[in-house]
LOFIVO-808425 format. One record per residue (C-alpha): residue in three letters; x, y, z. Coordinates in steps of 0.001 Angstrom, whole numbers, padded with zeros to 6 digits, always signed. Each point is the difference from the previous one (the first is absolute). Example, Ala and Ser with C-alpha at 12.3 -4.5 7.8 and 13.67 -1.06 7.14 Angstrom:
<sevos>
ALA+012300-004500+007800SER+001370+003440-000660
</sevos>
This chain:
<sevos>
UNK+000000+000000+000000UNK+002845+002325+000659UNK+001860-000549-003298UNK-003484+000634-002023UNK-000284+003329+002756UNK+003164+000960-001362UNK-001357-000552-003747UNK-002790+002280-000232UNK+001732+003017+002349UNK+002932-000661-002967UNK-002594+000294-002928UNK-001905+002843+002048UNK+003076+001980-000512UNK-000022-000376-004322UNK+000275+002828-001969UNK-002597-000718-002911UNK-000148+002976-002255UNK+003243+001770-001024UNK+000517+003165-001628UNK+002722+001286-001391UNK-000334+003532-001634UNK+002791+001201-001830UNK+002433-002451+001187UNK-000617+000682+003313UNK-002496-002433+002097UNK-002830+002007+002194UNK-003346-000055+001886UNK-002349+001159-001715UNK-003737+000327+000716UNK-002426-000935-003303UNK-001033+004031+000627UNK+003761+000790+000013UNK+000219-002210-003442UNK-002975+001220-001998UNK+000337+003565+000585UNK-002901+001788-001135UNK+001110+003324+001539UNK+003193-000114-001968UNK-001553-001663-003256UNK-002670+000848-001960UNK-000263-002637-002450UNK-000130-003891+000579UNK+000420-002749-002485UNK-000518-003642+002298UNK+000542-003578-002154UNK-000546-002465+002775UNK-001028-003738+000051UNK-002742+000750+002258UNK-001615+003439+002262UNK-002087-000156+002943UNK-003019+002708-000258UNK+000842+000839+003612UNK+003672+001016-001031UNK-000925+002470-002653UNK-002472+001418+002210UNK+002732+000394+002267UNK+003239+000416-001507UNK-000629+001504-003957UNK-003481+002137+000534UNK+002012+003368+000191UNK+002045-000515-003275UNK-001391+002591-002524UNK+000391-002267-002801UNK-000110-003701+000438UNK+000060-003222-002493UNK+000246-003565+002015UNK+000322-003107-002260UNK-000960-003119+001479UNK+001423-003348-000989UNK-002093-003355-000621UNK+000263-003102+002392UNK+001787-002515-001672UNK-001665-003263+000743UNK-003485+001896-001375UNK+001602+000828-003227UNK+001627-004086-000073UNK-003270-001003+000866UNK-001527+002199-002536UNK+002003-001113-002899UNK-000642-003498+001198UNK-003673+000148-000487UNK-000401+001823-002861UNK+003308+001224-002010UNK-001417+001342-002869UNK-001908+002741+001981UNK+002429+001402+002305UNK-000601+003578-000090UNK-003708-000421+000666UNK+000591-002370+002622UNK+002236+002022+001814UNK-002342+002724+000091UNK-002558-001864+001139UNK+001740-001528+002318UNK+000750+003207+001371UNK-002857+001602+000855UNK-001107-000567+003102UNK+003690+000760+001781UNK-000734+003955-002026UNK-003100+000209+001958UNK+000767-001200+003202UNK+003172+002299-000273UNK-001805+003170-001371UNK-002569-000762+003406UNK+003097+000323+001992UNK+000850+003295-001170UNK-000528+002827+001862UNK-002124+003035-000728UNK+003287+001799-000889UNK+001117-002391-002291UNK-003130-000437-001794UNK-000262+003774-000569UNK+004005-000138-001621UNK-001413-003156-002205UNK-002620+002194-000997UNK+002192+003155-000954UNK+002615-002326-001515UNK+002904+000914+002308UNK-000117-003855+000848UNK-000202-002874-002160UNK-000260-003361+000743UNK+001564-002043-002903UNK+000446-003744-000617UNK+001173-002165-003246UNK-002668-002288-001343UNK+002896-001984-002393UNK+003001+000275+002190UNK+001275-000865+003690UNK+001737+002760+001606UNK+002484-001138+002579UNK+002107+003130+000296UNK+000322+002402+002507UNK+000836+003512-000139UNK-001181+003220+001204UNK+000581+003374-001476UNK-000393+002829+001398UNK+000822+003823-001232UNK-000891+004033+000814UNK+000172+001640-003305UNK-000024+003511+001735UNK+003666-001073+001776UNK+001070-002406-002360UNK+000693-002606+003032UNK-000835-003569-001013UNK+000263-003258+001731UNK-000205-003604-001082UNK-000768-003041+002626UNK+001157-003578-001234UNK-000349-003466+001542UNK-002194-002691+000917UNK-002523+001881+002218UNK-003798+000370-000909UNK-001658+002527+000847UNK-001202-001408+003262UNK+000385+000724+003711UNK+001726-003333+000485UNK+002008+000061-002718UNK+001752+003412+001704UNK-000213-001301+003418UNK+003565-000579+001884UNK-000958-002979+001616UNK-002366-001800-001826UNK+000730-003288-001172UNK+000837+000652-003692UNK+003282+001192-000774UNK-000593+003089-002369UNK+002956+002098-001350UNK-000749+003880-001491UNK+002905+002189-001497UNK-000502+003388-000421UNK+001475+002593-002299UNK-000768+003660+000074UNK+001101+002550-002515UNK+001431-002753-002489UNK-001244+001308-003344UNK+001723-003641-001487UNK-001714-002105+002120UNK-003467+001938-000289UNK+000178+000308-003628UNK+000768-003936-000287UNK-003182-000760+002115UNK-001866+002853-001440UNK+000580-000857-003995UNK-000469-003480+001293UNK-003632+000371+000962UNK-001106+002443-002824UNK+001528-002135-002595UNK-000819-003176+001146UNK-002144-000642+002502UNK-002885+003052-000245UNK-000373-001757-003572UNK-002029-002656+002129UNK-001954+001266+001975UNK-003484+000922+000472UNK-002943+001007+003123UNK+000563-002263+002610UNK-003932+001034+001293UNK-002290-000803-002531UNK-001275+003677-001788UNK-003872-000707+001086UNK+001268+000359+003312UNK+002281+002728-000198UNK-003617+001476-001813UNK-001506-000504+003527UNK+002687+000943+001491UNK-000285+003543-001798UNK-003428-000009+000817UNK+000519-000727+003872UNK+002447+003046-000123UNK-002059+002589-001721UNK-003481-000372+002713UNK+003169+000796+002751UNK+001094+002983-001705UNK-003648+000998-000785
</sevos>
């Protein structure tokens, strides 16, 4: 009992995310990280997003475009059943994660889908595994760019969780944000489309106009 005592005060102890921004590894809280008081505009490719994290973490970002990648076993399991239709059987495999996602959305998020200054996109032909946040102010010309494995997810920027997440940072490296930058223009925003279907983004404009009236 004392040796398996010793165990879990010993794994207690783990270090589970690590950052490293600009060669040097910090603390960082996910405020600290995506700083909409210091960046205005927001470009997020991530595997998967939690409704409760962009009501929390990207709300205040003038500008916003998240890109959310497809679970792989769906798409497998898709192509199993019926490979000749894979586009429409993505999407339709899709749509009740959009709604239950756009019900999760705050009444500040909703309004930013509404006015465009957040979109919610998603490939219906392709999986998108990478991970990569942008971030710029065009007024100061400061940009970041966030790499690693993280999603955007509370636990996935937890320090002692138990996944093991690493997230490099670089800010004011016009290289590395005009790799990542080029990168998603020219190849992956040729992919994408509405992650929430459009009759409910219709609704949704609806629902927003009677609480401005």
């Amino acid at each position: 009992m004392d040796n398996l005592s010793f165990l879990n005060t010993e794994t207690n102890k783990i270090k589970t995310l690590n950052i490293v921004k600009d060669g040097i590894e910090k603390d960082l809280t996910i405020d600290e990280i995506f700083d909409s008081n210091k960046y205005e505009n927001l470009i997020a490719v991530t595997y998967s997003v939690s409704a409760s994290f962009v009501n929390r973490y990207l709300n205040d970002f003038k500008d916003s475009e998240i890109i959310i990648g497809i679970d792989n076993d769906m798409v497998k399991n898709t192509i199993n059943k019926l490979a000749k239709n894979l586009k429409n059987n993505i999407k339709n495999n899709l749509q009740g994660e959009p709604i239950k996602f756009y019900k999760e959305l705050n009444v500040k998020s909703k309004k930013k889908l509404d006015d465009k200054t957040l979109n919610i996109l998603v490939s219906n032909t392709h999986i998108i595994h990478s991970k990569f946040y942008i971030m710029w102010n065009s007024n100061t010309n400061e940009n970041r760019i966030v790499l690693g494995s993280a999603n955007l997810s509370n636990v996935a920027f937890k320090n002692d969780s138990n996944q093991f997440e690493n997230v490099m940072i670089f800010d004011n490296n016009d290289e590395m944000f005009n790799i990542y930058l080029k990168y998603y223009k020219e190849s992956i925003s040729k992919v994408l489309t509405e992650y929430i279907p459009k009759d409910l983004l219709k609704i949704n404009t609806k629902k927003i106009k009677s609480l401005k009236d």
